[in-house]
Backbone bond lengths (Angstrom), bond angles and torsions (degrees), N, CA, C in turn:
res aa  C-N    CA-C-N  psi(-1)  N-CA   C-N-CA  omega(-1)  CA-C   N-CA-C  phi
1 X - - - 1.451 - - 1.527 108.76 -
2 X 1.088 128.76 147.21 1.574 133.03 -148.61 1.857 82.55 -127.92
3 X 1.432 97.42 145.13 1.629 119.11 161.79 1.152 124.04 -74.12
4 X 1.436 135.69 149.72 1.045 144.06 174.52 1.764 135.07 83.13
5 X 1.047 130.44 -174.80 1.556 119.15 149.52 1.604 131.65 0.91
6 X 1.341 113.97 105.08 1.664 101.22 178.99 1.899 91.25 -72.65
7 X 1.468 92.19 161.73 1.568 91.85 173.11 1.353 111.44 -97.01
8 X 0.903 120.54 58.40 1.514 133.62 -170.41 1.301 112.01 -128.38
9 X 1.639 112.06 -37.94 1.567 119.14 169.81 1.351 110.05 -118.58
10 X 1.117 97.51 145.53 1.869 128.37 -158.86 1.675 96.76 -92.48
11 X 1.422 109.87 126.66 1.305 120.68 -175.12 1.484 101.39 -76.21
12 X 1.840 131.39 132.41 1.184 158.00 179.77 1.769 93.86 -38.68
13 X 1.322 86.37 150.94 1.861 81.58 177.35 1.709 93.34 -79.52
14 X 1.288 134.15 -37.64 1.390 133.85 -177.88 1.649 116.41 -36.41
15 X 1.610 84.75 -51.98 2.059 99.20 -152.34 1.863 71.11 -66.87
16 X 1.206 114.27 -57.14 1.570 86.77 -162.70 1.477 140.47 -73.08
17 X 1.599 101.67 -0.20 1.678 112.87 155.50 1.291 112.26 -77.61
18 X 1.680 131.60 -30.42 1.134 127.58 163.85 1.476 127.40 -51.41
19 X 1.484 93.49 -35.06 1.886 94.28 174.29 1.336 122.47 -82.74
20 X 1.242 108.79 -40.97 1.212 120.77 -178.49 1.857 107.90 -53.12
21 X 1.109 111.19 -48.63 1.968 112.95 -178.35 1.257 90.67 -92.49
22 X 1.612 145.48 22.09 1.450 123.80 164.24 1.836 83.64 -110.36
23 X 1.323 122.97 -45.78 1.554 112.88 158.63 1.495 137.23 -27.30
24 X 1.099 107.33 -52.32 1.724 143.95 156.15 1.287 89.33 -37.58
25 X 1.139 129.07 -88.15 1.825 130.66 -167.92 1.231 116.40 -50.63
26 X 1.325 127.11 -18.16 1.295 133.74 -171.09 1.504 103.42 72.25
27 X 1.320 120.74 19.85 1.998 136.24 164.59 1.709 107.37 -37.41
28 X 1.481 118.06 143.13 1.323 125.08 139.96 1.579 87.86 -73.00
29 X 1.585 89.69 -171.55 1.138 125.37 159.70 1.586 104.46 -63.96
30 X 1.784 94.29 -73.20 1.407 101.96 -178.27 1.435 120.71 -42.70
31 X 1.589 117.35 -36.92 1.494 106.44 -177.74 1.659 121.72 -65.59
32 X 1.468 96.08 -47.10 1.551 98.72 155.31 1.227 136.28 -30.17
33 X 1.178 123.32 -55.97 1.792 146.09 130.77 1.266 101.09 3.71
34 X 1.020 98.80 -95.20 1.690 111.27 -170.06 1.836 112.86 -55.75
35 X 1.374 103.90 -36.07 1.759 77.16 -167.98 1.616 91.98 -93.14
36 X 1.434 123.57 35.33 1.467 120.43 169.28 1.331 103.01 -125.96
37 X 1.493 109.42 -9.25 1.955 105.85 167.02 1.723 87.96 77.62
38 X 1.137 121.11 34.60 1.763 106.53 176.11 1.704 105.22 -132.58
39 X 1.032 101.47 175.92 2.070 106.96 170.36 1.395 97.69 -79.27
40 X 1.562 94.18 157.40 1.933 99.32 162.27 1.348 115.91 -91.17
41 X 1.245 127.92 29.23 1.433 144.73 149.15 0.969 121.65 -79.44
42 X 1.617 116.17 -39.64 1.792 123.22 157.55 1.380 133.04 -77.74
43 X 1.771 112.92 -22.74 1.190 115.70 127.73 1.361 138.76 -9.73
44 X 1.181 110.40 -85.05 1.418 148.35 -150.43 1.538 95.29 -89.53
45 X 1.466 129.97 -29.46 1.104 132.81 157.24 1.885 119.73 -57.54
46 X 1.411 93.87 -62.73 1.298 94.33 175.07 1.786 129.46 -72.45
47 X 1.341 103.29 -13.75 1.724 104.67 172.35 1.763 101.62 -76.59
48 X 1.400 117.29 -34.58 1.750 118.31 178.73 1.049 119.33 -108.04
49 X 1.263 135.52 -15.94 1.353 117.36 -165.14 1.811 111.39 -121.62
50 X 1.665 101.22 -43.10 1.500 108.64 -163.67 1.825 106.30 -74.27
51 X 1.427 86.64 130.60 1.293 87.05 -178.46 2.028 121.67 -112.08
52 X 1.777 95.45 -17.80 1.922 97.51 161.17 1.701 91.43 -131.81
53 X 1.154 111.54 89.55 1.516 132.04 169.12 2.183 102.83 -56.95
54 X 1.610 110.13 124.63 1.126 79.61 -172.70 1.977 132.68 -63.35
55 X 1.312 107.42 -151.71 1.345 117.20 175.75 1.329 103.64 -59.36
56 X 1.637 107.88 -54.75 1.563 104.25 -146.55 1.974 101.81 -83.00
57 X 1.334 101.97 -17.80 1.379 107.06 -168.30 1.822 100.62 -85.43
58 X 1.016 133.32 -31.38 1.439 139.11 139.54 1.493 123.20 -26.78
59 X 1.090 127.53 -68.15 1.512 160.54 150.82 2.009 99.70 -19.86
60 X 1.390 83.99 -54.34 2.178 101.35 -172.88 1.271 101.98 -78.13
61 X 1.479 125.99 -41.04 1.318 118.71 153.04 1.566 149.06 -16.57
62 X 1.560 80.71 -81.20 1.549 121.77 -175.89 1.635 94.39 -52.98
63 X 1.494 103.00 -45.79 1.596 94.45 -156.53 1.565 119.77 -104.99
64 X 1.427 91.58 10.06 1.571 107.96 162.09 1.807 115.35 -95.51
65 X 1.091 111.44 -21.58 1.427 114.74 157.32 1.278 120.82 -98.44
66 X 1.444 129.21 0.31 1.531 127.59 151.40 1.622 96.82 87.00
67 X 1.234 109.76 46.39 1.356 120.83 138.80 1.559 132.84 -160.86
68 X 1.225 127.52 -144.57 1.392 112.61 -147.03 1.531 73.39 -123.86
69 X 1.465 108.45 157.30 1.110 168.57 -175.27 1.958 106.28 -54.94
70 X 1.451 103.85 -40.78 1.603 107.52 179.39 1.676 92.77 -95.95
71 X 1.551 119.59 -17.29 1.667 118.88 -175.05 1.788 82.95 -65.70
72 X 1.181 95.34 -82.63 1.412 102.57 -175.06 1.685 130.09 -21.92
73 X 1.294 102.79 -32.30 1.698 93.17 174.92 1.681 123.62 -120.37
74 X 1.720 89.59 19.92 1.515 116.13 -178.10 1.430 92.54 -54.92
75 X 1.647 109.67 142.96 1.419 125.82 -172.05 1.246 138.40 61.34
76 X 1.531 117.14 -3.24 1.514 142.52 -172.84 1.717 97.67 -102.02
77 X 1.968 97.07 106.10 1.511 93.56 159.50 0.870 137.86 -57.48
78 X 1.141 142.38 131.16 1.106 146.29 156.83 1.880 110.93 -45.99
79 X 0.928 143.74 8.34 1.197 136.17 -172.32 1.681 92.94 -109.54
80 X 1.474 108.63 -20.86 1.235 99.61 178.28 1.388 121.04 -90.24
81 X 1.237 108.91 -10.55 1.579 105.70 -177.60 1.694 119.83 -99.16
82 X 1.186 93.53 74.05 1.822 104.28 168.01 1.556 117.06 -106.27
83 X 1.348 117.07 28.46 1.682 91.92 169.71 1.462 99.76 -154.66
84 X 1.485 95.91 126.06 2.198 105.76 -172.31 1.390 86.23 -55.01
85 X 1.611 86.40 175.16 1.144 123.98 168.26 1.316 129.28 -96.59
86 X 1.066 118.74 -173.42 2.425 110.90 -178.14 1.931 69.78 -96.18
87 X 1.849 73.46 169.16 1.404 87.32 -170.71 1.554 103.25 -83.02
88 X 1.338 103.04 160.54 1.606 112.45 -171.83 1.584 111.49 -107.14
């Protein structure tokens, strides 16, 4: 049995702007974690699964990578983001 992602479902355009600028930082998961005050289960949620992450967890994002909030979801349809997130 293999780790991670079945290849059957298509990673969120989000989780993968999330990785990509937590990549950028040279981030674990876990470090991410921490300077977002969350588990790396919520992490790891939001790089694969979440697809309308809320307001405020957007917001914790944005401003842990030192920008704003519309930077942050620049290029991300909106058609794709219909399903919250666990709470943060």
């Amino acid at each position: 049995m293999s780790a991670g992602r079945p290849a059957t479902k298509k990673t969120p355009q989000f989780g993968k702007r999330l990785s990509k600028l937590r990549q950028s930082k040279g981030w674990t998961q876990p470090e991410l974690a921490e300077h977002l005050g969350v588990t790396v289960k919520a992490i790891t949620y939001y790089e694969r699964e979440a697809i309308n992450p809320t307001t405020k967890t957007i917001e914790r994002i944005a401003s842990v990578f030192e920008m704003t909030p519309a930077e942050l979801m620049e290029g991300i349809e909106s058609t794709q983001r219909k399903r919250s997130g666990p709470p943060s």
